[in-house]
C-alpha positions in Angstrom: 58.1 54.2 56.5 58.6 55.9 53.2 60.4 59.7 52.9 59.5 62.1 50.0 62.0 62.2 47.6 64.5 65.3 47.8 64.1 67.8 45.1 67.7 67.7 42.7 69.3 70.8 42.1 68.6 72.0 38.9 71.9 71.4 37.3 70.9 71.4 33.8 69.2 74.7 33.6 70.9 77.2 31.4 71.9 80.9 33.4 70.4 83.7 32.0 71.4 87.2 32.0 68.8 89.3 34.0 69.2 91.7 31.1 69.9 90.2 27.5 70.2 93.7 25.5 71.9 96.4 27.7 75.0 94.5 28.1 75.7 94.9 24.9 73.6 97.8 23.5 72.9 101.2 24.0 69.3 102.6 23.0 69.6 105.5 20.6 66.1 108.0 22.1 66.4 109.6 18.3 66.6 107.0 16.2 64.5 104.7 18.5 66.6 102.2 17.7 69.7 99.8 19.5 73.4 100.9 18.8 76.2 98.6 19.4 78.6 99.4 22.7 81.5 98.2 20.5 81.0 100.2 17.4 78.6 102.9 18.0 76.8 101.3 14.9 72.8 100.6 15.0 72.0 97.3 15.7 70.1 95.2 13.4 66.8 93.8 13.9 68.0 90.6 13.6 70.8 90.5 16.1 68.1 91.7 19.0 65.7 89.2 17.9 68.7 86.3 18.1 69.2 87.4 21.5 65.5 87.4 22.4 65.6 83.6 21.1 68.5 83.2 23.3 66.2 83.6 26.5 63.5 82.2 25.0 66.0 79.0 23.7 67.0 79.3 27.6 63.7 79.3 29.2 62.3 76.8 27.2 65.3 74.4 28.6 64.8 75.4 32.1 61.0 74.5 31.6 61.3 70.8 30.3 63.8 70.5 32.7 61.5 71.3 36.3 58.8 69.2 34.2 61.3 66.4 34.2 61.8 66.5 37.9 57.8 66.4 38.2 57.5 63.6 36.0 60.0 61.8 38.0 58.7 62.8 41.2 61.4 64.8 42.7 59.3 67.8 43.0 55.8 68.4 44.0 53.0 69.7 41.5 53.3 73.2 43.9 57.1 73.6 43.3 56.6 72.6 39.7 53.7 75.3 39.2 56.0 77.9 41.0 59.2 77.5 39.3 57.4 77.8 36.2 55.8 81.0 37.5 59.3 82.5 38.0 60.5 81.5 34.6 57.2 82.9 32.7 57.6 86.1 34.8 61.5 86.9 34.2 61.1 85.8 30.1 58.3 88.1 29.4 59.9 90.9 31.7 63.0 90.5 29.4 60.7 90.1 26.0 59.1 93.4 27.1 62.4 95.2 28.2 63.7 93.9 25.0 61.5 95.8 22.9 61.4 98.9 24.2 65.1 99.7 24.5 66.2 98.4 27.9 64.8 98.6 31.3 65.3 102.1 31.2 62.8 102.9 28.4 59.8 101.3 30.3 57.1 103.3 31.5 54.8 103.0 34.2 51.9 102.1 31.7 54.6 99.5 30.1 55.0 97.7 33.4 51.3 97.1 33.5 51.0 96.2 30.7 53.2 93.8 31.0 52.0 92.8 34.0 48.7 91.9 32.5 50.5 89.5 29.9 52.4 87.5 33.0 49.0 87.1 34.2 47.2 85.8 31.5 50.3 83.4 31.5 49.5 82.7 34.7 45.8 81.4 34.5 46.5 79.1 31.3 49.6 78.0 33.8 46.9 77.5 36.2 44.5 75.3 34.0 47.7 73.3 33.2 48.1 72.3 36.5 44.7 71.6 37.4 44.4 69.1 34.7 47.5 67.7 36.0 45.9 67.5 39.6 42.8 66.0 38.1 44.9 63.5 36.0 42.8 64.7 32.6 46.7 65.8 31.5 49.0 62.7 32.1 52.7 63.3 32.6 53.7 62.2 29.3 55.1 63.3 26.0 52.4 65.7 25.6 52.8 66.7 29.0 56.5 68.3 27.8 55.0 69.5 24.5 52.3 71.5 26.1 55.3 72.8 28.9 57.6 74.0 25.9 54.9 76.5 24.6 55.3 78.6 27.3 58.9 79.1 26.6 58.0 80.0 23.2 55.3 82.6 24.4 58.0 85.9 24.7 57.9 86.5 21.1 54.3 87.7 21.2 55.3 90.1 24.2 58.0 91.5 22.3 55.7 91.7 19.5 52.6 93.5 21.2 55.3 96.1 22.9 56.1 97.2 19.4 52.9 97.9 18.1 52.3 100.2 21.6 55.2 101.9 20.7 54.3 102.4 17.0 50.7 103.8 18.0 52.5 106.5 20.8 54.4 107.5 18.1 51.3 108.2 15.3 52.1 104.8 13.3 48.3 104.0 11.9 49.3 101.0 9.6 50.7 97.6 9.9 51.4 94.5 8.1 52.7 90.9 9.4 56.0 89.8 7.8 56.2 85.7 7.9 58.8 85.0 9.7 61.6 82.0 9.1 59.7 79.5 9.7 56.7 76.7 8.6 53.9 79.0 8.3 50.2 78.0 9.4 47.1 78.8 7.3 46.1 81.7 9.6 49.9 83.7 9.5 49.7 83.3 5.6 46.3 84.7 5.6 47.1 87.3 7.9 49.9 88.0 6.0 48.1 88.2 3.0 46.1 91.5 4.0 48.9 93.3 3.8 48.9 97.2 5.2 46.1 97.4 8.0 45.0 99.9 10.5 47.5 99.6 13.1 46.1 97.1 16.0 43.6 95.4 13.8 45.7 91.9 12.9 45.9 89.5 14.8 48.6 89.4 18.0 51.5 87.3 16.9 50.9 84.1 18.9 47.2 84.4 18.0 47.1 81.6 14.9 47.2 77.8 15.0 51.0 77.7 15.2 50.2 79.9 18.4 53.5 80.4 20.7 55.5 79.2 17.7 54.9 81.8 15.6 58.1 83.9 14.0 56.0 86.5 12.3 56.7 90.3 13.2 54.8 93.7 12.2 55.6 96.6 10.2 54.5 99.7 10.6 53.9 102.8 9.1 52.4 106.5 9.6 49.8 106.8 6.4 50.4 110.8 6.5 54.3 110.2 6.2 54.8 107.0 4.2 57.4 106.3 7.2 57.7 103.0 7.8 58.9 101.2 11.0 60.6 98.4 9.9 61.4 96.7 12.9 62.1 100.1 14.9 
């Protein structure tokens, strides 16, 4: 008689903080921008974007960790397909929440929208498993590779809720800044074009290097010459 094998506690994932910027921030309505708790001083854009990384550095772990119990069969396909349903959901909740200013910021519209992102993650997640079902995706080294993308994917959330943001406010131009990173032939080109009518790049997440991408938009209001920076 055999037994299934009992699914191991999933000592190894890393906590999270339901909410990775109000802890510490406040969101200035005026300025549109983060101020810290401790100082009263704005935030910079690189300090949120660290703690972004943080959950995606987090999720990213907690993935390759459920797909390590599935490669060594301590979970089924199902639980492996949930679990990574409940960490796509909470990361691009927090990548949205993120860029708006906290949870407090987000609109009805905002929720949808971002509700429409967790979904498309959904149906690739979907595929994924399917082709693990089928056997077509083997439970291999490309196996984890192909799992860590998904943990990478909250940048192009945090990314997209800018540029809403930017158009509410009359921003009509935009530009991709490469981020620190390799850069793939499509970001440079991108890049390249320089000021754009706002929503006409590409998404970040959108070029070969995909859900590795670091780049980030600028924008600006063409009757102004203001420029959003990265708020």
């Amino acid at each position: 008689m055999t037994f299934p094998l009992p699914e191991i506690p999933l000592q190894t994932r890393i906590p999270r903080q339901s909410n990775i910027i109000t802890p510490l921030y406040n969101w200035d309505v005026r300025a549109g921008r983060y101020t810290s708790r401790a100082t009263g001083r704005f935030v910079s854009f690189a300090e949120v974007r660290g703690a972004l990384e943080n959950v995606i550095f987090a999720t990213g772990n907690n993935m390759v960790v459920i797909s390590s119990q599935l490669q060594n069969g301590y979970i089924t396909l199902a639980t492996w397909e949930r679990q990574m349903m409940a960490e796509i959901k909470a990361l691009h909740i927090a990548s949205a929440a993120a860029s708006k200013g906290g949870w407090a910021q987000m609109t009805t519209a905002d929720w949808g929208y971002v509700g429409s992102k967790i979904r498309a993650q959904y149906d690739y997640l979907r595929n994924f498993a399917s082709q693990i079902y089928s056997g077509k995706q083997k439970l291999d080294g490309r196996f984890i590779v192909r799992t860590k993308l998904y943990g990478q994917a909250g940048r192009g959330t945090f990314e997209s809720m800018r540029r809403r943001e930017a158009i509410t406010k009359g921003y009509d131009l935009e530009i991709r800044i490469l981020g620190i990173a390799d850069h793939c032939p499509g970001c440079l080109q991108q890049s390249a074009l320089k000021w754009q009518p706002i929503g006409t790049l590409d998404a970040i997440g959108e070029e070969e290097c995909a859900t590795n991408c670091h780049c980030y938009f600028m924008f600006k209001n063409s009757a102004t010459n203001e420029i959003i920076e990265f708020y």
